[in-house]
ZAPAFI-305709 format. One line per field, with one value per residue: residue in three letters; x negated, y, z negated of N, C-alpha, C, O in turn; residue number from 1. Coordinates in Angstrom, 2 decimals. Atoms other than C-alpha are relative to their C-alpha. Last residue first. Example, Ala and Ser with C-alpha at 12.3 -4.5 7.8 and 13.67 -1.06 7.14 Angstrom:
<sites>
res	ser,ala
n.xx	0.82,-0.89
n.yy	-1.19,-1.19
n.zz	0.06,0.00
ca.xx	-13.67,-12.30
ca.yy	-1.06,-4.50
ca.zz	-7.14,-7.80
c.xx	0.77,-0.90
c.yy	1.09,1.20
c.zz	-0.73,0.00
o.xx	0.26,-1.94
o.yy	2.20,1.18
o.zz	-0.90,-0.66
n	2,1
</sites>
This chain:
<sites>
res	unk,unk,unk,unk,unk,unk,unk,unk,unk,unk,unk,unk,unk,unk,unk,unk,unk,unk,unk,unk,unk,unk,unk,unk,unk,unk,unk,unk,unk,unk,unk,unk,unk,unk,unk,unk,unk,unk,unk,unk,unk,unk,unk,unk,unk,unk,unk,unk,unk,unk,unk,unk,unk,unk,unk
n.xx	0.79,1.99,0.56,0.15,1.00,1.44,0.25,-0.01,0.57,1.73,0.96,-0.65,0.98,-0.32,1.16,-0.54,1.42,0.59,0.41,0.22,0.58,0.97,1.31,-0.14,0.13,-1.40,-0.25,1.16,-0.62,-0.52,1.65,0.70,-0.80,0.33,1.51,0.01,-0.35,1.24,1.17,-0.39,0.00,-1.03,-0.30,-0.76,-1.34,0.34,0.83,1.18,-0.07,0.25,1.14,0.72,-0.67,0.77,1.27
n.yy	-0.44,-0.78,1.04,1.40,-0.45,-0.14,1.68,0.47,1.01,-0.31,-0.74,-0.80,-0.72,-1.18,-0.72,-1.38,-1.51,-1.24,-0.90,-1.14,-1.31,-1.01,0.46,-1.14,0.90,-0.14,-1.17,-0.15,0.67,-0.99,-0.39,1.54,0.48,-1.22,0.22,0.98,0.02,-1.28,0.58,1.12,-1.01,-0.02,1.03,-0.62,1.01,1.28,1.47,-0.64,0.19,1.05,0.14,-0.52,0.20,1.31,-0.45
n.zz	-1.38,0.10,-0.54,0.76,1.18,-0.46,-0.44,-1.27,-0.68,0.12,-1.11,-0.28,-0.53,-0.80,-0.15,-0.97,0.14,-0.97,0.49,-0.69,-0.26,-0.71,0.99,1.06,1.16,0.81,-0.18,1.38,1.00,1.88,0.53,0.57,0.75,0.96,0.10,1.08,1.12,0.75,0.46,1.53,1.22,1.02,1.03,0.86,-0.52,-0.75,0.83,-0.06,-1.46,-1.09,-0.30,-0.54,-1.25,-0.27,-0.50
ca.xx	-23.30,-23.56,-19.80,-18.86,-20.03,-18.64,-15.26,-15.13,-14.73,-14.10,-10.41,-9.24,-9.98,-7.55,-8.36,-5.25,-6.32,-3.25,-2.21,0.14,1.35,2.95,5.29,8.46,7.86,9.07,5.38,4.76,7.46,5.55,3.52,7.04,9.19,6.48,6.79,10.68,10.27,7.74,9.93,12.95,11.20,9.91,7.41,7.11,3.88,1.29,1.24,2.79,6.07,6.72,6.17,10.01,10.93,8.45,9.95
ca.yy	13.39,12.92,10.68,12.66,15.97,15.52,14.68,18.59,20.41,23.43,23.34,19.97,16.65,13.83,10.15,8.00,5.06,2.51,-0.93,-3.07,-5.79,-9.30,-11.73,-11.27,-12.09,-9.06,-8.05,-11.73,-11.59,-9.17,-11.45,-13.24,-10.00,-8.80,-12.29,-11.71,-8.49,-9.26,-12.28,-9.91,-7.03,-10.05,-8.69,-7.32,-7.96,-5.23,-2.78,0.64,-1.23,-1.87,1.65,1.95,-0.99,-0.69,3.04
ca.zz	-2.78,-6.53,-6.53,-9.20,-7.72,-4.14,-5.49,-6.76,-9.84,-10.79,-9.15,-10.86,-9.99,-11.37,-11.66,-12.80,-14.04,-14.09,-16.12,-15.30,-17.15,-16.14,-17.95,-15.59,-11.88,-9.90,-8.18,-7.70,-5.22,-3.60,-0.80,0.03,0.69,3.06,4.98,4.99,6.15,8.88,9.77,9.86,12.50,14.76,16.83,20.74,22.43,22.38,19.05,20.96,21.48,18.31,16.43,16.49,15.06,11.96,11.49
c.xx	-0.72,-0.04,-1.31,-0.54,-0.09,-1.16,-1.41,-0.66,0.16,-0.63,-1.47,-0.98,0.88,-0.41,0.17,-1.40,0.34,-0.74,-0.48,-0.79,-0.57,-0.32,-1.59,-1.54,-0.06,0.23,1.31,0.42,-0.67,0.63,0.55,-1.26,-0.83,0.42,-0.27,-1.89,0.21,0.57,-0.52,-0.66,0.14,0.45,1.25,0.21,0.61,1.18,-0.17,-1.31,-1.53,-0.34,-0.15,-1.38,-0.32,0.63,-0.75
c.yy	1.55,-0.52,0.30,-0.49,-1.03,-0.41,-0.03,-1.79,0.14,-0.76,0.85,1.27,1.35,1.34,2.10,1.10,0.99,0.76,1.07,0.95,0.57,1.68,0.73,-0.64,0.68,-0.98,0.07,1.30,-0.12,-0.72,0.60,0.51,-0.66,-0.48,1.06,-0.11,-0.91,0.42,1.06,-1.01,-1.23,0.84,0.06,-0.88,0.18,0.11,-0.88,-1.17,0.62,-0.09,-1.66,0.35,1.00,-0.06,-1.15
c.zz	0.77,1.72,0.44,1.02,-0.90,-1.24,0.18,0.07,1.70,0.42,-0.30,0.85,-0.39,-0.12,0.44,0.11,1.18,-0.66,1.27,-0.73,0.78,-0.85,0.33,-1.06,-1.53,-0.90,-1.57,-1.24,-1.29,-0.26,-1.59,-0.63,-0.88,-1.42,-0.91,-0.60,-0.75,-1.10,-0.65,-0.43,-1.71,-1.10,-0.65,-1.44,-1.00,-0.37,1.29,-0.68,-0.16,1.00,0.91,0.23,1.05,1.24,0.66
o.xx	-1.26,-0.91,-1.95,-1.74,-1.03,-2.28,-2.06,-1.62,0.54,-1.71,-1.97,-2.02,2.07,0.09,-0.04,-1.78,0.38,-0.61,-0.85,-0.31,-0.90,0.75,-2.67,-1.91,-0.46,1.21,1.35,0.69,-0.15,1.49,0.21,-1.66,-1.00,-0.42,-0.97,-2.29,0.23,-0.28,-0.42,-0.36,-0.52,0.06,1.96,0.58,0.04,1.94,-1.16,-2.54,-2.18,-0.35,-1.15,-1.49,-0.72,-0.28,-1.41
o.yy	1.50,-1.23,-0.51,-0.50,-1.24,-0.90,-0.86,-2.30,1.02,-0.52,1.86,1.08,1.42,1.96,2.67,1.53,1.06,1.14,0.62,1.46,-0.30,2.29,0.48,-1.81,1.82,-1.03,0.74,1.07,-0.02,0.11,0.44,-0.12,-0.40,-0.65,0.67,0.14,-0.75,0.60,1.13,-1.40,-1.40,0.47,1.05,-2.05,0.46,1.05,-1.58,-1.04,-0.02,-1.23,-1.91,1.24,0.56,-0.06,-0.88
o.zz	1.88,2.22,1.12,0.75,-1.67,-1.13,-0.44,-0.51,2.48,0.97,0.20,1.49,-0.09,-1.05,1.51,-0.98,2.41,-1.82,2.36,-1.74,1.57,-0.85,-0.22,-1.18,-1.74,-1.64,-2.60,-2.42,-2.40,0.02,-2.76,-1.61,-2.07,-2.31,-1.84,-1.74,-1.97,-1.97,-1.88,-1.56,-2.74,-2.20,-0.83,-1.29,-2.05,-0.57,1.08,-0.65,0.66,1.47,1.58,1.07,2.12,2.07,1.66
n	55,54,53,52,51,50,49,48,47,46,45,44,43,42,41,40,39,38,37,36,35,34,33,32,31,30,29,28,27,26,25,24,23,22,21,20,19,18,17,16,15,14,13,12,11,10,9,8,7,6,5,4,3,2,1
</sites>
């Protein structure tokens, strides 16, 4: 997909820099000594987004 949106960005980029460079930000990602935690927020159909965020 990255190769085919190239041409619509300007001047043409390196696909394998941009994956190495991706690579390099998440390495973190696969270090071992880390948790994770998630909040999962999820609306059902009495609600509405509108009503928590009192717009």
């Amino acid at each position: 997909m990255y190769a085919d949106l190239q041409g619509l960005q300007g001047p043409k980029r390196d696909t394998d820099e941009a994956v190495r460079a991706r690579m390099k930000r998440q390495a973190w990602l696969y270090e071992g000594g880390r948790k994770f935690h998630a909040l999962v927020w999820e609306v059902d159909d009495t609600d509405s987004v509108a009503t928590y965020l009192k717009v």
